[in-house]
N, C-alpha and C positions, 0 to 999 in steps of 0.2 A: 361353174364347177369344171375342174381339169377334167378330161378326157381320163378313162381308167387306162391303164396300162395293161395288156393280156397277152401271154405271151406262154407256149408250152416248154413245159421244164427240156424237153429234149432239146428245142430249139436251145438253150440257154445252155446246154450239155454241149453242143456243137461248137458253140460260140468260144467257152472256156476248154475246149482242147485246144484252139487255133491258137489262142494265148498262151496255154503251156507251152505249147509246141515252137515258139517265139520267143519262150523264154528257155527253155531246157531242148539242147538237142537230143537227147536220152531219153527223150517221150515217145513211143513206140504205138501208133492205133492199131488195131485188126477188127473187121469185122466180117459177119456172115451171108455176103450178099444182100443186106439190106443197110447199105450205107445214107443213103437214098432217105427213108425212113427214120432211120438213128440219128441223122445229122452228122454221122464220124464224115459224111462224104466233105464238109466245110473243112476238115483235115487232110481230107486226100487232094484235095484241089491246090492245099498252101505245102504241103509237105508228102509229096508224091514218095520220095521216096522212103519215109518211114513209115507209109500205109500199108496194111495186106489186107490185100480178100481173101479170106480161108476158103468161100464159098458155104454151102450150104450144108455144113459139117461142124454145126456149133462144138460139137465134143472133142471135134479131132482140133479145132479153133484155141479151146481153153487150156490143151497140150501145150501145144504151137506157143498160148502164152507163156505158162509156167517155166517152159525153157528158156525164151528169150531174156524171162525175168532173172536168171539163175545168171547171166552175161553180165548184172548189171544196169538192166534197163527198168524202167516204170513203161510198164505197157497197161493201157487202155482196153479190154475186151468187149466189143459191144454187140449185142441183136435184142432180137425182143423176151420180154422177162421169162413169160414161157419156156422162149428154149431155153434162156440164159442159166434159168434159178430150176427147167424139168428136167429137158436133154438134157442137158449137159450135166447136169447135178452131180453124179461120180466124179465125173475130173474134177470138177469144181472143189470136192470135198477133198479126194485122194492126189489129185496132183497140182493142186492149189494153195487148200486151205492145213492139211496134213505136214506140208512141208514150212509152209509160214509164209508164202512166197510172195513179192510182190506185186502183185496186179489186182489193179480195180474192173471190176464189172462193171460198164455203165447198161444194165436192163430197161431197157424203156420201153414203152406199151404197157404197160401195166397198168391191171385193176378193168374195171368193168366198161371206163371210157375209153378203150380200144374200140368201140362201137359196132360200127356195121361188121366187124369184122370175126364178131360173134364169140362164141363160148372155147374155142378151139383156141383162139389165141388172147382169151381176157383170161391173163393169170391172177387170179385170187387167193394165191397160195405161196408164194414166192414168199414173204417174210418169215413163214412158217417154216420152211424147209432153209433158208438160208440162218433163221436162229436156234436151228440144231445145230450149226454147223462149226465146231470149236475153233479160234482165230478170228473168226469172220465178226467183221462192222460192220454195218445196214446203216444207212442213211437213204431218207427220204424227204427231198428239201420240198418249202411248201409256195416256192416262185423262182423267178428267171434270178431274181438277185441273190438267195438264196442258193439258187443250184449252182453260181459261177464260183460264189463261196466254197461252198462243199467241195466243190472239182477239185480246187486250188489247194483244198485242204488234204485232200485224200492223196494227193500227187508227191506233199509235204511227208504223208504217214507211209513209216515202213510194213507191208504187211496188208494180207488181202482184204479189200474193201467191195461192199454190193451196193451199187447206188441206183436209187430208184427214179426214173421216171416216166412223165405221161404224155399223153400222145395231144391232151384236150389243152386249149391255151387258157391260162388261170387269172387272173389277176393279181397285178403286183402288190406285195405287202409291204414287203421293205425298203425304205433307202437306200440311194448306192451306196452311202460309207455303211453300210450293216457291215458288223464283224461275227464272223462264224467260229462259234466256239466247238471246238470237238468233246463231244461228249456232254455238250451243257445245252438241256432245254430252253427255251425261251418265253419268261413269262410275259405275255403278251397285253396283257390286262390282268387289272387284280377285282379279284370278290368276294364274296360272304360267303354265301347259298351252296354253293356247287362250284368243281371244278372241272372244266372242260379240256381234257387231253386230247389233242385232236396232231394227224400226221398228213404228210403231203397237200392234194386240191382239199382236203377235208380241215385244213385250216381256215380259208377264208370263209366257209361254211359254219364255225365255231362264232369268227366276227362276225359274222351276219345273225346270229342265235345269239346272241349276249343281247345285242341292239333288240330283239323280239324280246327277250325274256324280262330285259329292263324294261319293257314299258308294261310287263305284267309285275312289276316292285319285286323281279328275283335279281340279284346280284351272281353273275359269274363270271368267274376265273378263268381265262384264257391260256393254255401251256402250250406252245407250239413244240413236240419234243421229235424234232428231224434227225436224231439219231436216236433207234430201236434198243438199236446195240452196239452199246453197250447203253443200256435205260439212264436215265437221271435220276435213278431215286430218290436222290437227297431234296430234288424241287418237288419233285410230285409228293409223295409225303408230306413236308412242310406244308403245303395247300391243302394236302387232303385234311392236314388236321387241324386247321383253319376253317375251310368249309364244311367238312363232314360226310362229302358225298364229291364222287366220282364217274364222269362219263368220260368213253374213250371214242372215238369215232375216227376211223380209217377207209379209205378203199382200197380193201382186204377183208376175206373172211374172219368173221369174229371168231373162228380158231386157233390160235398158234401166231396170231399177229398183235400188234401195238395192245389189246384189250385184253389178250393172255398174259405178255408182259407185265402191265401194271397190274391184274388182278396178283399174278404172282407175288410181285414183290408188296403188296399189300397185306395179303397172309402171310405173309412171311415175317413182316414187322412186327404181327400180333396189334394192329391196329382195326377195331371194328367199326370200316367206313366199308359203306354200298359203293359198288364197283357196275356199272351199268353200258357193256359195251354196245356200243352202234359199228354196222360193219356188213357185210354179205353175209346173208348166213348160209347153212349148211345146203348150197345150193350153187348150180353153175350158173353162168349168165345167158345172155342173149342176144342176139342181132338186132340195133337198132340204132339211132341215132346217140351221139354219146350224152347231152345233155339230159335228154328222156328216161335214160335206161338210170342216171343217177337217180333222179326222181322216182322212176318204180322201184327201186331197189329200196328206196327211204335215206339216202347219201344227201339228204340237206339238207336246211337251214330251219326245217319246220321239224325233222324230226330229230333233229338235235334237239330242240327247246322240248320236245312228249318228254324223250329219251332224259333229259334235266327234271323236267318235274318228278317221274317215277324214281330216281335216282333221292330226290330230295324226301319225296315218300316214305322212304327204306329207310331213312334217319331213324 
């Protein structure tokens, strides 16, 4: 058997700016003293002079971009999601997303596999606060092939984009010809029983819960849906009303993230399917190794399959 592929979406975020940046000279990065960590630094090395460090002034940072966007440019703003989607969140909203402006957020660190580096900088709350935010697309790819996609895509889209990712290396799902469709979930497997919406490292954890739950004779539906916002409805729906039941599984607070979204647009169709999110709940996290802390949180593979039975229950 091949060797699995593991590789973190930031690294794969670094890799597809160097390619924009090769292809468009009108690609503009900035970041906040942690180039280093973001991977933007694989852009400061190839294209010195269309890097800036703002320093560690994420707010005064997302200014900086919205102007240079206003010239004409697709600029890059990158640090970790915390400050990107907390700090910063005003400009973000009022001299960003207010105006229409074009620049993408690349936030990465996010979610609870920011690890040792504890509750202070694991944002579990960033989808939440960026899908109040009018204008704004959220995207969160769920591998390296996936994220160079998205990049290329968001670079293509006029208009502010928040891309999400992780610090922990995931394994590969998809082929290199994968095509990224904007705005179009990805049915990943099809099933009866239950449908599994799952976003970001909380995708390969969905394939690994299908494979458990098949050999207990349940059938589920895989939806890999890497954009938030704006939802797919029209896929999730179709499944729901196929299978009947509904799991969403993110890392991100079950408030105001991926499991707010579909329950939304669930009540909203007037279709009575069980909606059963998995996610961090109303809690912050913790220092620790990042594989570990997925696991006491309940971020895999076994409690997706609970999280699927009680789901099927509520039929």
């Amino acid at each position: 058997m091949a060797d699995v592929i593991k590789t973190a979406t930031r690294d794969a975020y670094g890799k597809a700016l160097v390619e924009l940046g090769g292809k468009n000279d009108k690609v503009i990065v900035l970041d906040a003293d942690l180039a280093a960590a973001t991977k933007t630094g694989m852009f400061k090395k190839e294209f010195p002079e269309r890097f800036f460090d703002t320093g560690i002034a994420e707010s005064n940072m997302m200014g900086v971009a919205a102007g240079l966007s206003t010239t004409g440019y697709t600029v890059f703003a990158s640090t970790f999601a915390m400050f990107a989607a907390g700090r910063a969140y005003e400009q973000v909203r009022n001299s960003i997303a207010y105006p229409n402006l074009n620049v993408k957020i690349g936030a990465t660190h996010a979610g609870i596999s920011v690890g040792e580096d504890g509750a202070s900088h694991q944002c579990c709350e960033d989808i939440a606060l960026m899908r109040a935010i009018p204008n704004m697309v959220i995207i969160n790819p769920a591998d390296d092939v996936e994220t160079r996609a998205a990049v290329l895509a968001a670079a293509e889209y006029e208009g502010p984009v928040y891309m999400r990712f992780g610090r922990l290396a995931v394994p590969r799902i998809f082929d290199e010809d994968y095509k990224f469709e904007w705005g179009k979930a990805v049915v990943l497997s099809e099933g009866k029983d239950v449908t599994i919406c799952a976003t970001g490292l909380m995708v390969n954890e969905a394939i690994q819960a299908k494979e458990l739950l098949a050999a207990e004779g349940i059938s589920a539906e895989i939806i890999n849906v890497h954009t938030i916002k704006p939802l797919d409805a029209e896929t999730i729906l179709a499944s729901a009303a196929k299978t009947g039941a509904i799991v969403t599984a993110e890392e991100h607070s079950i408030i105001g993230g991926l499991g707010g979204a579909v329950a939304e647009t669930v009540c909203e169709s007037g279709k009575c399917v069980p909606v059963v999110r998995l996610g961090v709940n109303d809690e912050f996290g913790k220092s620790g190794p990042a594989v570990e802390l997925l696991h006491i949180y309940g971020l895999d593979a076994q409690n997706i399959v609970a999280k699927a039975k009680q789901a099927i229950s509520l039929k």
